[in-house]
C-alpha positions in Angstrom: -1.7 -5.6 39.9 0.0 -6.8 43.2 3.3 -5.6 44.2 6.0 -7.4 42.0 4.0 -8.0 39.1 5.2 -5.0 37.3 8.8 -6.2 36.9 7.7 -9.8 35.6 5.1 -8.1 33.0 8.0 -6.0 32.4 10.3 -8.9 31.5 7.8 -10.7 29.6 7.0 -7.3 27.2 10.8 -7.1 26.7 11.0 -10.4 25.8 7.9 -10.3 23.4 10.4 -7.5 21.9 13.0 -10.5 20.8 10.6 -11.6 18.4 10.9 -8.1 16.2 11.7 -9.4 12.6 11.4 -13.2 13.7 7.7 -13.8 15.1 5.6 -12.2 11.6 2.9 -13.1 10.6 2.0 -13.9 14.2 2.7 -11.6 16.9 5.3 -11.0 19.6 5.0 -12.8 22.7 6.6 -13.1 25.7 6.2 -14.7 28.9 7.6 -15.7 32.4 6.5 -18.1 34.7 7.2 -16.8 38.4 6.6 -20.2 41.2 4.4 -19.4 44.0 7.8 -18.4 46.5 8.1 -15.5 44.0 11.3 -16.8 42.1 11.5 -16.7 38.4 11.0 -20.5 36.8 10.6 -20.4 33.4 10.7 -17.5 29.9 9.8 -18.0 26.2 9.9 -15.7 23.8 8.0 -16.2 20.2 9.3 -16.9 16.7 7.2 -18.6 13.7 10.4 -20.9 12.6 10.2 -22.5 16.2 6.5 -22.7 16.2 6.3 -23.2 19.9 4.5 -20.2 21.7 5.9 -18.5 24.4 3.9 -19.4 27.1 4.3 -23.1 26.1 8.3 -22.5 26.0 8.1 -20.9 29.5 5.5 -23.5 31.0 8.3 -26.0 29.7 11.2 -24.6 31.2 9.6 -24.4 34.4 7.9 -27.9 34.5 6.4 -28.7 37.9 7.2 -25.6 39.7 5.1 -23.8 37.4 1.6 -25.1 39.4 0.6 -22.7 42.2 2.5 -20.0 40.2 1.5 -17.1 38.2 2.1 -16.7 34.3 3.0 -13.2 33.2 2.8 -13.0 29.7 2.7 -9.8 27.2 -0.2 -11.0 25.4 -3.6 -13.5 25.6 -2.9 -16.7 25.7 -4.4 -18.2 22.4 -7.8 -20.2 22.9 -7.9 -21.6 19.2 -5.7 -24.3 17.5 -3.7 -23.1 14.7 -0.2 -24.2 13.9 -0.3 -25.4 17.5 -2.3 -26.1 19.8 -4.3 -23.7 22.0 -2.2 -21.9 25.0 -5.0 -22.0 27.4 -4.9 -26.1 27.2 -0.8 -26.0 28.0 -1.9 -23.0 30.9 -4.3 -25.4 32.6 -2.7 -28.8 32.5 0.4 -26.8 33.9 -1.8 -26.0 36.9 -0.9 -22.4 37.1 -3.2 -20.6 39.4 -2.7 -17.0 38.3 -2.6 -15.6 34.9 -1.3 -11.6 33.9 -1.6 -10.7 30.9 -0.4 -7.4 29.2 -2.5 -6.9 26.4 -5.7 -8.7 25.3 -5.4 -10.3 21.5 -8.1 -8.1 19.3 -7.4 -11.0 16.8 -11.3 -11.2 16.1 -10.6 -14.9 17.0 -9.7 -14.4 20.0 -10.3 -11.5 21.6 -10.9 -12.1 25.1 -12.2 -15.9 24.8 -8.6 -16.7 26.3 -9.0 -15.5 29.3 -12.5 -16.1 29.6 -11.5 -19.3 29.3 -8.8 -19.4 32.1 -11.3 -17.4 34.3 -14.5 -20.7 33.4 -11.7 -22.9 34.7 -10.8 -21.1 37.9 -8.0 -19.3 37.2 -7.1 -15.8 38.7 -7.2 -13.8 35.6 -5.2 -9.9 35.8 -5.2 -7.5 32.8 -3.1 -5.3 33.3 -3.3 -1.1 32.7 -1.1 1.6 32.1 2.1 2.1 30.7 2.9 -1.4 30.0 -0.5 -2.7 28.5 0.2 0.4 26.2 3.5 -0.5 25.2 2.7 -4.0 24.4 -0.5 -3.3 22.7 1.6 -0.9 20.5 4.1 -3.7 19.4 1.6 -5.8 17.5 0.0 -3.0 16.5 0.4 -4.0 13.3 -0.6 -7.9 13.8 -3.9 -6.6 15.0 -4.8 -4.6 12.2 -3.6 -7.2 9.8 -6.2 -9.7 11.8 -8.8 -7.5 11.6 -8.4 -5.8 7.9 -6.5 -8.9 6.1 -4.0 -5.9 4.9 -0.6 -4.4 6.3 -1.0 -1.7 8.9 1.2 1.0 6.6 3.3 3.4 8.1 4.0 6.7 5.7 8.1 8.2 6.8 9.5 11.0 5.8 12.5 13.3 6.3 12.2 16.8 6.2 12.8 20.0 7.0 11.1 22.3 9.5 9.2 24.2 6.9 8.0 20.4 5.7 10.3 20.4 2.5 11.8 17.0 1.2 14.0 17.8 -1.5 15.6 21.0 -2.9 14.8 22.5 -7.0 18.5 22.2 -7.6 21.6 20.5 -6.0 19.7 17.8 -3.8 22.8 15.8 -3.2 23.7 14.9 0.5 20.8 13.7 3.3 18.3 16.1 5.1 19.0 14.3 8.5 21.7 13.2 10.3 23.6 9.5 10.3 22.0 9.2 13.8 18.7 9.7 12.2 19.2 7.4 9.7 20.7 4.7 11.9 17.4 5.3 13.5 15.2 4.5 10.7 17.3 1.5 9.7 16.0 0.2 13.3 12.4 1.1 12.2 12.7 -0.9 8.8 13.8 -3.7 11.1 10.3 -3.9 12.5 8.3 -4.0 8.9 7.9 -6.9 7.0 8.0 -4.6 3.5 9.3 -1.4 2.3 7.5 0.7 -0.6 8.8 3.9 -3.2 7.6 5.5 -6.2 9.4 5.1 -9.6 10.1 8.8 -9.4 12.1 8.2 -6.3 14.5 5.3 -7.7 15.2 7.5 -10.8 16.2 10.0 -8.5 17.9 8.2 -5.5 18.7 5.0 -7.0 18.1 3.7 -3.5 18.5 0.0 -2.0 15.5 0.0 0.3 17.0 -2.7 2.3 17.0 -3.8 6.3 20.6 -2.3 7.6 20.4 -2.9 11.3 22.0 -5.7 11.0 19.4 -7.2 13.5 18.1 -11.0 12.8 14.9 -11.6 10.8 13.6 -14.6 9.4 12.7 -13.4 5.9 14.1 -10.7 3.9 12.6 -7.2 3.7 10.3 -7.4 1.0 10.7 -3.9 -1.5 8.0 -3.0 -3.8 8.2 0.1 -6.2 4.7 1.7 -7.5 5.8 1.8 -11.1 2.8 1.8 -13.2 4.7 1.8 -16.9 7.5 -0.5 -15.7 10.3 2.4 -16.2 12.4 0.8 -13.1 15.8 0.8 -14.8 17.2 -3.1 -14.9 20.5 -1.4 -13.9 19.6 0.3 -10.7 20.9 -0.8 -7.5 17.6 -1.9 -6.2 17.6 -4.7 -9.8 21.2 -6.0 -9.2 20.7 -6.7 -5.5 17.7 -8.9 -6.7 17.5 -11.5 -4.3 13.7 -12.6 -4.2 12.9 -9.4 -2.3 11.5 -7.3 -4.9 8.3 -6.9 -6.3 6.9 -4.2 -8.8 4.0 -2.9 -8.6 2.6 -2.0 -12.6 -0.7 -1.6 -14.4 -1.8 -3.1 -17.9 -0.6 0.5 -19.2 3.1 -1.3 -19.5 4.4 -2.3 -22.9 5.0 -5.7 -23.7 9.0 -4.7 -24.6 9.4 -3.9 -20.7 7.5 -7.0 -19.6 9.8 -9.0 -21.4 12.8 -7.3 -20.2 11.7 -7.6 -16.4 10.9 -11.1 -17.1 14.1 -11.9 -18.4 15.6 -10.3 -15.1 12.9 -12.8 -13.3 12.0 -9.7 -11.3 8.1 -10.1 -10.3 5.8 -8.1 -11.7 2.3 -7.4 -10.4 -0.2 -5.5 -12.4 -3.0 -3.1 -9.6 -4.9 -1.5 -12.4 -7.6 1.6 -11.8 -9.5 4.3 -13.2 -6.6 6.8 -12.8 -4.2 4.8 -14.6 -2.1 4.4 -11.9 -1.1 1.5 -9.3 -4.5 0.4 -7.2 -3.0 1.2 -3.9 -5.9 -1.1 -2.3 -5.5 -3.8 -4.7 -1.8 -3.8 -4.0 -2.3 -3.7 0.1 -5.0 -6.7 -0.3 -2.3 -8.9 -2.4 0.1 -7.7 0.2 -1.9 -9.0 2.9 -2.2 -12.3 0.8 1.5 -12.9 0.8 1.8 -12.8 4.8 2.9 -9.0 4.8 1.6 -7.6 8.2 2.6 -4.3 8.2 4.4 -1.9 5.2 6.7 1.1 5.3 6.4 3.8 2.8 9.3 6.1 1.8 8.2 7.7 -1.2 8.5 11.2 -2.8 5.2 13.6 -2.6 3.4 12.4 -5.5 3.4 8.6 -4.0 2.5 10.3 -0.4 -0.3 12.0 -1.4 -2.0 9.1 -3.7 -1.6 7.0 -0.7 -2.5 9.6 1.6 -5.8 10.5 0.3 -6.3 6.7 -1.0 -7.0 6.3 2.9 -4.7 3.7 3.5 -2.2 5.0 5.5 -2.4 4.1 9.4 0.5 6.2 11.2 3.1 9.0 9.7 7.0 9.1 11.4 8.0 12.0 10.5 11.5 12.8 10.8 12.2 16.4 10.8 16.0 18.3 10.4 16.8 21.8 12.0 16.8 23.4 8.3 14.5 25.1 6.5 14.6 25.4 2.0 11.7 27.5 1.9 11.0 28.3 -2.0 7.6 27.7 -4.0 10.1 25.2 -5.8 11.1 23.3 -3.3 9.4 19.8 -3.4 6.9 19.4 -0.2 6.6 16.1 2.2 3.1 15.8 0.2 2.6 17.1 -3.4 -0.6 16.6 -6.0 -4.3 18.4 -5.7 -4.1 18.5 -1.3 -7.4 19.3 0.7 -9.0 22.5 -0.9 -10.2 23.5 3.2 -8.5 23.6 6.1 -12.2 21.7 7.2 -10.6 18.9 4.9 -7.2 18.5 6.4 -6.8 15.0 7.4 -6.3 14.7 11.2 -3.6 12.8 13.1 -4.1 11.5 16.9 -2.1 10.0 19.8 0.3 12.4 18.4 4.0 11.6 20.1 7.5 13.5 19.8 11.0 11.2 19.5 14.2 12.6 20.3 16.0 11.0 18.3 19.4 13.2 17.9 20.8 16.8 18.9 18.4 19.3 17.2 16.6 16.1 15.8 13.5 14.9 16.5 10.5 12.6 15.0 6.9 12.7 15.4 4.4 9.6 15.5 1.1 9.9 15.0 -2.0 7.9 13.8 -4.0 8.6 10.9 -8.0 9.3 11.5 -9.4 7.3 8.8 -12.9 9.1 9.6 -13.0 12.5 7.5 -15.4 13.7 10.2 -12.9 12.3 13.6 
C-alpha cells in the first residue's frame, strides 16, 4: 500500500465495526472515500434496515470530489445485484480511480469478480495484507461461512477453571469468573445473531440467555434450548421473558401433554429428530441457517458440548478460564460423555490466540479443525 493508506483502511475497518448487531445477514462494511489532494470526502458504514451499502453511502457523501480519488473500503465491493444494486456500478459512474480494499468477499458469489471487475474497467485495484486484511477478514467471519455452508458459523464458550472444570459436585452457587469477564462476554453475545443451552443447564441456572451490552441491534438475540422431551419449565426466567426470541429445540420423543402446554405459552417448538434420540444438531443448524441466523453461540453444560463437539459442528471455542482450580473426579468437566478413546483422536484447535481479558483472567480463541487427520 502507499504511504497513508493504512490510516484510511484503518477508518473504513472501524467503521465496518458499527455495523456489529445491525448489518446481519449481510456483512460489515465500511468505507471512506479520500479526494485525490488526500483529504477525507466521504464514509458509510452498513446496516440491512438502511439497505444502502457503504461504499454507495460514502460515494454519496462525497459526490463529485470523489472522481480522481481513491475508495478505501474494508471489504469487496459487491459485483451482483441483490437488495441493491451492484457496488462496482456506483464505484465506476463515481469515477474513482483507485480502489483498496481490506478483505476480498469469499461469498462464493463474489469472490474476487469485484475487483476483477474494477480492474476490466481500469481501475487501480489494492488488496491489502497484514494486520488489517486479518482483522477485517475475522469480522465477517461468520458471514463467510454462512455464504459458503448455508449454516451459522458456531462458536462453543465456556468458563472454567484452570484444571478445565465448569461446575462443582456440591454448592455451585456464585460465578467461576469475574464481573469483568462476564461484562466481556455480554460484548461477545453482542456480536451473534443466536444463543444456544442444554435443558440440563436451565434446570440448573434458570438463566436468561439474553444480549446485556446494551449495544444497538436490529433484531433480538434469538435463544434456543436443545430440549429433546420438552421439560423446559413454563415458569423459568427464560419462558416469562418470552418475547419472540425463543425457540426450542425437541424431538418426536415429547408427549403430547407438554406440546400443548408450550403451545398454549405460544413458545415455538421445533422438532430435530435422530437415531440417538436426541436433538439433530445438523438439522437444527440447517433450519437455523433458514431463518437468516449467520453465526450461533453455545453456552451449554458438558453433555451439550460434547454432542456438539464431536457432532463436528462447532467452528471456534472462547474459552474463558478463572485462576481456580476444583480438582475432584466429581467435579463436572468443560466436556462430559464418551470423549476421544486416543490422544491420536483428540480434536485439534488452530490459530490458537490468548485474551487478557481481566487481572489473573484470561480467554483463549481458537478454531476448530474439522479434518480428524488436520
Amino acid at each position: 500500500m502507499k504511504s497513508g493508506d493504512r490510516q484510511w483502511l484503518r477508518e473504513a475497518v472501524d467503521l465496518a465495526r458499527r455495523g456489529i448487531g445491525l448489518a446481519s445477514p449481510n456483512p460489515c462494511v465500511g468505507a471512506v472515500v479520500v479526494e485525490a489532494g488526500g483529504c477525507k470526502v466521504g464514509e458509510g458504514s452498513y446496516t440491512y434496515d438502511g439497505r444502502r451499502h457503504a461504499e454507495v453511502l460514502a460515494l454519496e457523501q462525497a459526490g463529485g470530489r470523489a472522481r480522481g480519488g481513491t475508495l478505501f473500503v474494508s471489504l469487496e465491493p459487491c459485483s451482483v445485484e441483490a437488495r441493491t444494486p451492484p457496488c462496482v456500478d456506483a464505484i465506476l459512474e463515481a469515477g474513482v480511480s483507485r480502489v483498496v480494499a481490506a478483505s476480498r468477499d469469499s461469498n462464493p458469489a463474489i469472490d474476487g469478480a469485484g475487483l476483477d471487475r474494477l480492474r476490466k474497467a481500469g481501475v487501480i485495484v489494492d488488496e491489502a495484507g497484514g494486520d488489517l486484511a486479518e482483522e477485517a477478514r475475522n469480522l465477517n467471519e461468520p458471514f463467510f461461512h454462512y455464504a459458503q455452508t448455508g449454516r451459522p458459523f458456531v462458536t462453543l464458550k465456556t468458563a472454567l477453571t484452570l484444571d478445565g472444570k465448569i461446575a462443582a459436585p456440591d454448592d455451585n452457587t456464585g460465578w467461576i469468573t469475574s464481573e469483568t469477564a462476564r461484562a466481556h462476554v455480554q460484548g461477545v453475545r453482542h456480536r451473534h445473531d443466536a444463543i444456544m443451552t442444554g435443558i440440563g443447564t436451565v434446570q440448573a441456572d434458570n438463566c436468561l440467555l439474553t444480549d446485556r451490552s446494551g449495544l444497538p441491534r436490529r433484531r433480538p438475540l434469538l435463544r434456543v434450548v436443545a430440549d429433546s422431551l420438552l421439560r423446559l419449565p413454563v415458569d423459568s426466567r427464560m419462558v416469562e421473558s418470552f418475547d419472540g426470541d425463543l425457540v426450542v429445540a425437541s424431538t418426536s420423543a415429547a408427549s403430547a401433554k407438554r406440546r400443548e402446554i408450550f403451545e398454549q405459552h405460544q413458545i415455538p417448538v421445533q422438532c430435530f429428530d435422530s437415531p440417538s434420540g436426541r436433538v439433530d444438531l445438523g438439522g437444527l443448524l440447517d433450519w437455523l441457517g433458514g431463518q437468516g441466523i449467520t453465526s450461533l453461540m453455545v453456552e451449554g453444560g458438558s453433555k451439550l458440548n460434547w454432542a456438539i463437539l464431536e457432532a463436528g459442528v462447532v467452528d471456534k471455542v472462547l474459552l474463558y478460564f478463572a485462576p481456580k482450580i476444583l480438582g475432584g473426579f466429581d467435579s463436572l468437566p468443560m466436556v462430559g460423555g464418551v470423549g476421544r478413546r486416543s490422544r491420536a483422536g483428540a480434536l485439534k484447535l488452530r490459530n490458537l490466540r490468548t485474551i487478557p481479558v481481566a487481572e489473573d483472567e484470561f480467554a483463549v480463541e481458537a478454531n476448530v479443525v474439522k479434518d480428524p487427520s488436520g
